[in-house]
C-alpha positions, 0 to 999 in steps of 0.5 A: 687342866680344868680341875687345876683351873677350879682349884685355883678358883675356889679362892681369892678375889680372881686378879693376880697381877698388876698388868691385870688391873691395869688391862680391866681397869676402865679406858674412858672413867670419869667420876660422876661426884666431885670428892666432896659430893662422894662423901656427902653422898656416902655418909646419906646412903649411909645412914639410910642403909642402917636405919632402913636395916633397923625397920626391915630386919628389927635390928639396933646398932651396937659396939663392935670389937676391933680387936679380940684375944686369940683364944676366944675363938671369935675372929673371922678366918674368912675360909677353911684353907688357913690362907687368910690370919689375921694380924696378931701381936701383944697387948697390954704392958707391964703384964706376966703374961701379955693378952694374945690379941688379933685385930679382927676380919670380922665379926662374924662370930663375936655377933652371934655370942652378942646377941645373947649379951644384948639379950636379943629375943626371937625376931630381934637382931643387931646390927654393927659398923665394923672396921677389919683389917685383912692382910692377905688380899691382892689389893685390886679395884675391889679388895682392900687390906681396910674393910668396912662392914654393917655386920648384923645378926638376928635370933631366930627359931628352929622351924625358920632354918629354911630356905624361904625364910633366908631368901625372905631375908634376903629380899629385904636387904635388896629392898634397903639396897635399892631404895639406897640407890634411890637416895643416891640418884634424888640427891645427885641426878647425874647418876642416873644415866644410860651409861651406867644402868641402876639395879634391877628391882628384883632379886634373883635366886639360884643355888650354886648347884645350879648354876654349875649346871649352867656352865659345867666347865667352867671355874666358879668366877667365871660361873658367876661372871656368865650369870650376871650377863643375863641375871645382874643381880642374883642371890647365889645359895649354897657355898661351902657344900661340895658340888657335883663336879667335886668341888665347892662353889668357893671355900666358907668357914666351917664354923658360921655359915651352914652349908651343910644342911640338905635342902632337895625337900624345899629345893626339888634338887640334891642341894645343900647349904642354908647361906649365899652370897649377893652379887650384881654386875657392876657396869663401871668395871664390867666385873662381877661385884660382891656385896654381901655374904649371909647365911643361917648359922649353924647348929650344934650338929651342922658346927660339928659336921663342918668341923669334921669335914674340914679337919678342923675338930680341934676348934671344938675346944674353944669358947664360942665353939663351946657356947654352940655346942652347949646351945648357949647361944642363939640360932641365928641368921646373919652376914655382912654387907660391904659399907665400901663396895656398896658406895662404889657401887651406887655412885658408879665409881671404878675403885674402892679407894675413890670411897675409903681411905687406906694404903695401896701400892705405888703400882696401883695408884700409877695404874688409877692416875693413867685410867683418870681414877683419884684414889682419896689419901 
């Protein structure tokens, strides 16, 4: 019963039903922000969060594709399952053969083959405000078929794939995060209140490996939802890897992120995995709240190991695959943080759709208007 629990865990944004939603969703929610101070509010931490990026990680904002060809290789599967495809169809008229073309989940691997086309050098980076389309999410307070990203990318050397240089990095996306959150409260002082507690300081970092230890029993959500109690803004390192209970921490694509690479020298345990996921308790919903997935992306070596692991060698033969395995492109370390589930986040809103605009289900907005939610149409 428990290795069937940990398998329906491994993905999937944890909410399966309506009457779920419904249950979770908060009973006494009143936004803080009229809509008009949300967007006011949300376009500042906006421009804070990108400009503040560009000084912290040495990053400049470029273009970002929408849509990519099918055969490039650069769109985003999210995981290695095939659960999640990106929608597809036919573009351009009056051609014989007309382009294979995908809108894109995201640009998780178009940035790195950017970084070569920008001409970035070793401690330079880029930094995107990238739209996706993700169709096969559960649509929930927190999931959106619409996602909105900063994708960034920044060229590093060889001896910088450690695990002190990712947690470096990472402490200074918090930085920009926090002073985000900052912003929002000088702007806005209602929501600095007791009601709902502003983000620690600090950061805290645990290997997956770890917190499986924690909680031995218990599925990778609900690991995650435990720590938070105590620690409720972590960096959880490792994702991808096979723990030792059998099973990763959660499903990662085989083809950006290493999770494979042993960490026991730096770590002092047998760990694995250069990536890691940001995530906080959001005293809104009471629920866990992913802002950010990242990692060191992989080598020639690691690309072909993950291939191997997850039966997916065929992918060699495609272009960006290609540009890795003929060190054509740069090392890297990367990832993207959610522009939405930020803005939910720091103006203490109970939904993604009180920030963005997209389509949800009659259902959902039936459930919204009954917890006094108003989702933006």
């Amino acid at each position: 019963m428990m290795t069937d629990r940990k398998k329906q865990d491994l993905a999937g944004p944890g909410i399966g039903t309506y009457q779920e939603i419904d249950r979770v969703l908060p009973t006494d929610y009143e936004s803080l922000l009229t809509p008009k101070d949300t967007q006011k509010a949300l376009f500042a931490v906006k421009h804070y969060v990108e400009e503040n990026l560009a000084k912290e990680l040495n990053l400049m904002m470029v273009t970002v594709p929408l849509i990519v060809s099918e055969e490039s290789g650069v769109n985003d599967y999210l995981d290695r399952d095939g659960s999640r495809t990106p929608v597809e169809f036919p573009a351009g008229l009056g051609l014989e053969k007309r382009i294979s073309a995908q809108v894109v989940q995201a640009a998780t691997k178009w940035k790195r083959m950017a970084l070569r086309e920008f001409d970035c050098k070793v401690g330079e980076g880029i930094n995107t405000d990238m739209r996706a389309v993700r169709k096969d999410y559960f649509l929930d307070h927190d999931h959106s078929s619409y996602v909105d990203q900063w994708d960034w990318e920044r060229v590093i050397t060889k001896n910088q794939r450690n695990l002190a240089y990712l947690k470096d990095t990472v402490t200074k996306i918090w930085k920009v995060l926090k002073g985000a959150e900052d912003l929002a409260i000088e702007m806005y002082p209602q929501l600095d209140t007791d009601k709902y507690p502003s983000l620690p300081k600090k950061l805290e970092f645990f290997h997956a490996e770890e917190i499986l230890e924690m909680y031995p029993d218990l599925p990778r959500k609900q690991r995650e939802t435990e720590i938070l109690q105590d620690h409720p803004a972590v960096f959880i390192i490792g994702i991808g890897s096979v723990l030792k209970d059998g099973y990763p921490h959660e499903m990662r694509a085989a083809d950006y992120d290493d999770w494979v690479t042993d960490t026991s020298k730096e770590s002092g345990k047998k760990t694995h995995g250069l990536n890691g996921d940001i995530l906080v308790w959001n005293p809104v919903t009471q629920r866990r709240h992913e802002l950010s997935s990242m990692g060191i992306r992989v080598t020639p070596e690691t690309l072909k190991q993950q291939l191997e692991l997850s039966g997916q060698q065929h992918f060699l033969n495609l272009p960006y695959h290609q540009a890795i395995m003929k060190n054509q492109i740069p090392l890297s370390v990367g990832g993207g943080i959610g522009q939405s589930r930020t803005y939910m986040l720091l103006l203490k809103k109970a939904h993604l759709g009180e920030v963005s605009v997209t389509v949800w289900p009659k259902v959902l907005k039936e459930i919204c208007e009954k917890h006094n939610i108003h989702l933006l149409e």
